[in-house]
Every structure is written in structure tokens, then in C-alpha cells.
N, C-alpha and C positions, 0 to 999 in steps of 0.2 A: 168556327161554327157558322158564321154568315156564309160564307164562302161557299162552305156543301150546302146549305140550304136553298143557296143561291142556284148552284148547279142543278140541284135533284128538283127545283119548281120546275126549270127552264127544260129537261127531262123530261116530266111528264106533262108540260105545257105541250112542245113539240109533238108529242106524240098523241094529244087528244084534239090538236087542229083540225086530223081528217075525219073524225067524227063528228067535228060540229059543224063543217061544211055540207058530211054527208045529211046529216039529222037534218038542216035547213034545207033545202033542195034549191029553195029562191034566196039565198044568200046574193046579194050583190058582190061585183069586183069592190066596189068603194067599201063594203063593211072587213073584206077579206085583206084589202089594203090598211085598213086601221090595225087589225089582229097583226101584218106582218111586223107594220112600226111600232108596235108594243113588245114585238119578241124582241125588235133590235135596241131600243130602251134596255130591256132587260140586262141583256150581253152588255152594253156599252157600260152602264151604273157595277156590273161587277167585276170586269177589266181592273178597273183600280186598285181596288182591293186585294183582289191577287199580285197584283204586283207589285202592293207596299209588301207583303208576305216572303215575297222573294225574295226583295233587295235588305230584309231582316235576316233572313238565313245567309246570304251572302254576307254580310255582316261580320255574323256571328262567324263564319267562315272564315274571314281574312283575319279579325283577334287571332283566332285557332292557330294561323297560319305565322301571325306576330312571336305568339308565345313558343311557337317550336325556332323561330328565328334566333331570339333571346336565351333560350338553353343551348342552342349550340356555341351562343355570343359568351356563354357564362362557361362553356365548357372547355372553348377555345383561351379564353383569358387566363383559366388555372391551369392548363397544358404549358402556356406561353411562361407562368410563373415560375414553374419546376425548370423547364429547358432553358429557359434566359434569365434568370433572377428574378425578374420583373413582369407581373400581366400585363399587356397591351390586350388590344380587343382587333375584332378583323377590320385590314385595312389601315392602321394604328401602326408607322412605323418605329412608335417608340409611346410608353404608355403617357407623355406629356405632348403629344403631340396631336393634334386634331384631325375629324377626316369632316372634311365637309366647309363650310365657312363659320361655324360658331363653336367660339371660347367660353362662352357661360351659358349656364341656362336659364338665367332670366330673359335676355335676348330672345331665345331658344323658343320660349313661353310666350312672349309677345308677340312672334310671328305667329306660332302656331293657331293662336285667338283669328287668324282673319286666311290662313292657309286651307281654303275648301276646294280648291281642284286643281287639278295636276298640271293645268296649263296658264296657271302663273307663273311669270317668268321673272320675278322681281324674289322671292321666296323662291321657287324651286331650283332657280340655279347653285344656290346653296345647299342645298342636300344630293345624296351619294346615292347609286342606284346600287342596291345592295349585289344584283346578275352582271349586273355591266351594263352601260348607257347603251337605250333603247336611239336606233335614230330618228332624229327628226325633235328628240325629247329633251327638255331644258337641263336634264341634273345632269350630275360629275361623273365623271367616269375615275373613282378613283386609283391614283399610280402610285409607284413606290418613287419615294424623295432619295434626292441625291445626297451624298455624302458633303459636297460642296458649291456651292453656285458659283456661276463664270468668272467671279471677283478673288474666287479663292476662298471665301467667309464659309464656316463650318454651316451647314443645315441640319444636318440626322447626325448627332456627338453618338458615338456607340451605340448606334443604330445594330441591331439582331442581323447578320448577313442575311439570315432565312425568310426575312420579311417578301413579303408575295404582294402586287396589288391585292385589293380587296375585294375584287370580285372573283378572284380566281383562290381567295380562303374560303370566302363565302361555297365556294361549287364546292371543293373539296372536303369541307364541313357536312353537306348535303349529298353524299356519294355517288359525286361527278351528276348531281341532277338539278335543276333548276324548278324553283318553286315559285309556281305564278298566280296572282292573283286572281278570286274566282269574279271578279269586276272587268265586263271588255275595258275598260279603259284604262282600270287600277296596274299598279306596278308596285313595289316593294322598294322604299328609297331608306337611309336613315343617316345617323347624321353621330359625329361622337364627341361629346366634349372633352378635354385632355384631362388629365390627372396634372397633378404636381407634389413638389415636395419630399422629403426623406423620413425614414422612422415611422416616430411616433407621430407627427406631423401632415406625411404622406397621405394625399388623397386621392384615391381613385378613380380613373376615367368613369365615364357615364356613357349610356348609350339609350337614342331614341332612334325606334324604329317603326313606319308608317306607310300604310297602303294609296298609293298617289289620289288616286279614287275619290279622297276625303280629309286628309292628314288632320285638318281640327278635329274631327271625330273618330276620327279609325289611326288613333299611336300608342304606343306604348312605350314606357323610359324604364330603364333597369340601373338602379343604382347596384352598385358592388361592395 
């Protein structure tokens, strides 16, 4: 409401200028000089405003943009159930296995308390760029793990053959399109804790996912 009111003064402020110059005939430059720096007052005090309003709907846009991430994350998981025994999530070569650098989410939780922009590079090189690492930008470009390392030592034990890096589920989940952040700077990164366990016992991988933009305030985690 400030905002149009702000607008529609400065509207018809504008447009009754040349009436009061006309009305006065001996207006001086110096009185006509005060009226201009009060218009630009005007403009400058309502600048802000609008564009705390923006960066609210961008906001609300990038959650928007979280929550369709996470359905397709939950959708992919119970596909992955049926065809391999087992849900993994995208980029997950196996559902005990991590994508990103954290094992727990307390961890997880204590970074994200002080992770407020995309170019920390101590926090951000731990987390996944859900499209594919941007260049020049600190996250993982996650890949699919070998069956063995150079020593011979197992890495991926019955590893799914069908596993794909992660940003190439991620595209395919989203039908061959890339969904980008409505923040020039933001980017979409996220991060999976592993599962473990068997049965009854068996626990679920986890997944957070977060707009670079902001990560302390713009993530979301989906348990399963």
C-alpha cells in the first residue's frame, strides 16, 4: 500500500509542477531548484521499498522452485525402489552413499547457521550443483563412483550399473530442461546424507536442497 501511494503522490506531484510555475510567473530558478530536490527525495525514500517487495517474491519463488525439486527427488527414489531393490536419490550411487561432503546432519545444520552466500568457499565446496557445476563456481560437479580404486579396494559393492551422474538425473527428471534460479546470482546446489542399515533397522538417505543465493535462509531438507 505504501508503495502505490508512493507512486500515485509522485504522479500527480509531477504533473501539477507546471501549474505552479505557471500560477507564479516570478518563481525564481532557486525556488524551482528546491521543488526539483524534493521530487528526487521522493523517488530515492521509495526505491527501497520496492525492492525489498521484489527480493520477497523472488523468495517465495526459489522455495516454489525447491519444492518441485524435492517431488521429483521423492519420485526418483521410489522409481529407483521398484527397479533396484533399493531408493537411492539423484546422484546417489548407492542409497548408503553420500553426494556432496556430509555424513550427518548435524554437521549439515551447523554449517548452514553461517552459509549466507554462494561465494564461500569453505561451505560451498561441499555441496552439489544440482544442473552441473557452473564455472568459475566453488560446488561439485557430481560423478558417478568407480566400482574400484587404483589399489584394487571395492568403492561402489553392487552399485545399480544404471546410475547416471547427478546432474544428468537431475535434467532428465526435469524433461531435458534446466531450472534456474529467479536470483542473478542464486544457483540451485544440494547436498544428500547417506542412508544405512537393513530391515527393520534401515534408514533412509535424506536430502537438502538450497538456492546458492542464501542457503541459511532459502533450503529445504526432505526426510523420506
Amino acid at each position: 500500500m505504501t508503495i502505490r501511494y508512493n507512486i500515485a503522490f509522485l504522479t500527480s506531484f509531477f504533473y501539477s509542477v507546471p501549474k505552479l510555475i505557471s500560477s507564479e510567473r516570478g518563481q525564481s530558478l532557486a525556488e524551482f531548484a528546491v521543488i526539483t530536490a524534493m521530487m528526487a527525495t521522493f523517488v530515492t525514500t521509495s526505491l527501497p521499498k520496492f525492492s525489498n517487495v521484489m527480493e520477497v517474491g523472488k523468495s517465495q519463488k526459489s522455495i516454489e522452485e525447491m519444492d518441485k525439486l524435492l517431488v521429483q527427488a521423492k519420485n526418483f527414489y521410489e522409481t529407483t525402489a521398484k527397479l533396484e531393490g533399493r531408493g537411492r536419490l539423484p546422484g546417489q550411487d548407492k542409497f548408503n552413499m553420500r553426494v556432496g561432503s556430509y555424513n550427518d546432519t548435524l554437521t549439515l545444520y551447523n554449517d548452514l547457521k553461517g552459509f549466507i552466500t554462494y561465494s564461500d568457499q569453505t561451505i560451498g565446496s561441499k555441496w552439489v550443483s544440482v544442473f552441473g557445476k557452473i564455472e568459475g563456481s566453488v560446488f561439485q560437479d557430481d560423478t558417478v563412483s568407480s566400482i574400484t580404486n587404483l589399489k584394487g579396494e571395492t568403492i561402489c559393492s553392487n552399485c545399480p550399473a544404471e546410475r547416471e551422474k547427478g546432474s544428468l538425473e537431475w535434467y532428465e527428471l526435469f524433461n531435458r530442461e534446466i531450472m534456474n534460479s529467479p536470483f542473478q546470482d542464486g544457483h540451485f546446489i544440494y547436498v544428500v546424507i547417506p542412508g544405512s542399515g537393513t530391515g527393520k533397522d534401515s534408514t533412509a538417505p535424506r536430502i537438502c536442497v538450497a538456492d546458492a543465493e542464501n542457503p541459511r535462509d532459502l533450503h529445504k531438507i526432505m526426510d523420506l
